[in-house]
C-alpha positions, 0 to 999 in steps of 0.5 A, spaced: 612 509 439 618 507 435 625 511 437 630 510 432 637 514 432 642 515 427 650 516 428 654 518 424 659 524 421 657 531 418 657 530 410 655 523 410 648 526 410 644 522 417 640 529 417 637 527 410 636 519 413 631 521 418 627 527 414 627 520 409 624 515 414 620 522 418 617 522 411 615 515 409 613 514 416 609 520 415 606 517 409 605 510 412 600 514 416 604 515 423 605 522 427 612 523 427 618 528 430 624 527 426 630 532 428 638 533 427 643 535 433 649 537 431 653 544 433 658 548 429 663 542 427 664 542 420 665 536 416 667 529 419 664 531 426 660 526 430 653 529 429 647 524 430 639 525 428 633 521 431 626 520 428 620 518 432 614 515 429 607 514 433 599 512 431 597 516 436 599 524 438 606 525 440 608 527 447 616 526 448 620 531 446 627 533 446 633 527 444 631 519 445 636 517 451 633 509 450 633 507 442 629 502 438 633 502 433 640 505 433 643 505 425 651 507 426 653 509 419 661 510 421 664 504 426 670 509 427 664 513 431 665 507 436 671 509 437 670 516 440 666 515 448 664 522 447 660 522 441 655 517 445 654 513 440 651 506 444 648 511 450 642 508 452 642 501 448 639 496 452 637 488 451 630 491 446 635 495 442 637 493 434 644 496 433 644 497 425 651 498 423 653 499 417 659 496 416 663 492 411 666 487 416 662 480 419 658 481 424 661 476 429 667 481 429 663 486 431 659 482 436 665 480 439 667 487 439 662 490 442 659 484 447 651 488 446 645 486 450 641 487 445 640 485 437 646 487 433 645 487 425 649 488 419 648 494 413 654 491 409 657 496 404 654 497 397 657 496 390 659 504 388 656 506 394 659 513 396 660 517 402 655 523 400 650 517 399 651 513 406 645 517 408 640 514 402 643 507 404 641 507 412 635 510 411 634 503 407 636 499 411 632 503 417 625 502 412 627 495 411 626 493 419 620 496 420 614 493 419 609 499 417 614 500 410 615 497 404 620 500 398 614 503 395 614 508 400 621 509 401 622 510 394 617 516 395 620 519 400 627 519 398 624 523 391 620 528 395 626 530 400 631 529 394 627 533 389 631 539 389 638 534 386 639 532 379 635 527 377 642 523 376 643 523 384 636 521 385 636 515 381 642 513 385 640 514 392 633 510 389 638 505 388 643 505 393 637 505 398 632 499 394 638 494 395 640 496 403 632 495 404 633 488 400 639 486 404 635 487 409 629 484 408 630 477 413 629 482 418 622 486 417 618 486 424 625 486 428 624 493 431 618 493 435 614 499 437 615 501 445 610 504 450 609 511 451 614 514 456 609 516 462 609 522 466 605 518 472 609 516 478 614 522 476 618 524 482 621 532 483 629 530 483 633 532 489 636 539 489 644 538 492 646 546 493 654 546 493 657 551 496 661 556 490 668 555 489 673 560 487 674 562 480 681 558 478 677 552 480 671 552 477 673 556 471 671 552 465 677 548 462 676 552 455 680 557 458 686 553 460 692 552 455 693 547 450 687 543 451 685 542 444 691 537 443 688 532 448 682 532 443 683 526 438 679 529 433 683 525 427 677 520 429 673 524 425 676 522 418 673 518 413 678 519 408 686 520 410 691 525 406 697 520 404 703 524 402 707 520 396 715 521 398 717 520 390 712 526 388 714 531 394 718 537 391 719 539 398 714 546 397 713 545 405 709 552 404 703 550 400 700 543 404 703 547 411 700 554 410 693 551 407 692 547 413 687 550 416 688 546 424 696 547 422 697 539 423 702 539 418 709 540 420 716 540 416 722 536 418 729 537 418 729 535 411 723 539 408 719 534 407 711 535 410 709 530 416 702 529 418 699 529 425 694 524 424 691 524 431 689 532 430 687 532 422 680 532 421 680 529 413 678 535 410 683 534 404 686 542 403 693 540 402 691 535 396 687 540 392 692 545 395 699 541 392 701 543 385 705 537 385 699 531 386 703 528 391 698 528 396 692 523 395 685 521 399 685 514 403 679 512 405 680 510 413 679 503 413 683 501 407 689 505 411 688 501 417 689 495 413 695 498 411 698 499 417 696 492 420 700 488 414 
């Protein structure tokens, strides 16, 4: 059986990458489970999917606590502990991550048991399509998938867009899946999980606390601060000092998580380590002060 898990952020479309590969692994004559696992974050937040695919009947249910193959469509995720990109890897596991740096830096980075690959960035690629390209480079690993049928499935799940946006997600997926080819076969399928020798765990019964202990953290004051949801951005606001007119009001009263504040001087600072990214205050600003930088091109600024 093969387990394969996908990370990465809402609107980058993983949940379409694992109905994608669910279906051409349908296709290539697999049974197969293919789900999403998200909550009620909006976009930019942690979400991850996973796709199951046997020869014989599936009995596993519920999410893949040891992948074969983990595809991580944003290395920032590796970032955030808490999103439990890496939870369960081990030395069989294929890590495919999908980045524009080379993978001795990330092998560095990361010190994995297992095999650690690289999906580079593609020419024209964007954010909406990151999704088409790791279901091809997924495709490309796995030796029951060829580009024909992954070029099938990607026309049934995305036959409700314009032809337009299907030819470049076919287009985006064929090169990841040819990027990849070298590594055809590398994941390789795992025995069934057997319920044989399954032993009842011990239940430890604790005594009740009271109420202000065992309350959850939720009701505490200003716990939110502590969550650096900042991580979640794939593109930053710039505000360009030479084209703010000081109309603080827009870009302050817009933003939905109240991150912007103003200064003595009336000119807008934005708080980094709580802006989500969902660039409000740029289509907000009359003035175009506000642009969109991508994360990664940020970091390289701030390092020069």
């Amino acid at each position: 059986m093969y387990r394969i898990r996908f990370h990465g952020r809402g609107g980058q479309g993983l949940k379409r990458a694992g109905r994608i590969l669910g279906t051409a692994l349908f296709r290539a004559g697999l049974e197969v489970q293919d789900a999403p696992r998200y909550g009620a974050e909006r976009r930019g937040a942690p979400i991850f999917a996973y796709v199951r695919a046997s020869r014989s009947p599936i009995h596993e249910r519920g999410v893949i606590s040891c992948p074969d193959l983990l595809i991580i469509a944003d290395p920032h995720l590796l970032a955030m502990p808490d999103s439990g990109v890496l939870a369960g890897a081990t030395t069989r596991t294929v890590v495919l991550l999908h980045t524009g740096e080379p993978v001795s830096l990330w092998r560095e980075r990361l010190d994995l048991p297992g095999p650690l690959l690289i999906l580079p960035r593609l020419p024209g690629e964007e954010e909406r399509f990151r999704g088409a390209v790791c279901a091809g480079g997924a495709a490309a690993l796995l030796t029951e998938l060829d580009e024909g049928l992954l070029a099938r499935a990607i026309s049934e799940e995305l036959a409700h867009l314009s032809a337009e946006l299907i030819m470049t997600s076919l287009g985006l997926a064929r090169a990841a899946h040819a990027a990849l080819a070298g590594e055809r076969g590398i994941v390789r399928q795992e025995e069934p999980i057997s319920a044989a020798g399954y032993k009842t765990p011990a239940w430890l019964t604790l005594a009740c606390e009271e109420a202000a202990v065992s309350a959850p953290a939720i009701h505490a004051a200003a716990t939110s601060e502590l969550s650096q949801t900042g991580l979640w951005r794939g593109k930053r606001p710039v505000i360009d000092p030479g084209r703010c007119r000081g109309c603080w009001w827009l870009c302050a009263t817009f933003c939905p998580e109240r991150v912007i504040a103003v200064d003595a001087n009336r000119r807008p600072r934005i708080d980094y380590g709580h802006c989500k990214g969902c660039l409000i205050c740029l289509r907000q600003c009359p003035h175009h002060a506000i642009s969109a930088v991508p994360e990664e091109e940020a970091a390289r600024e701030e390092k020069a």
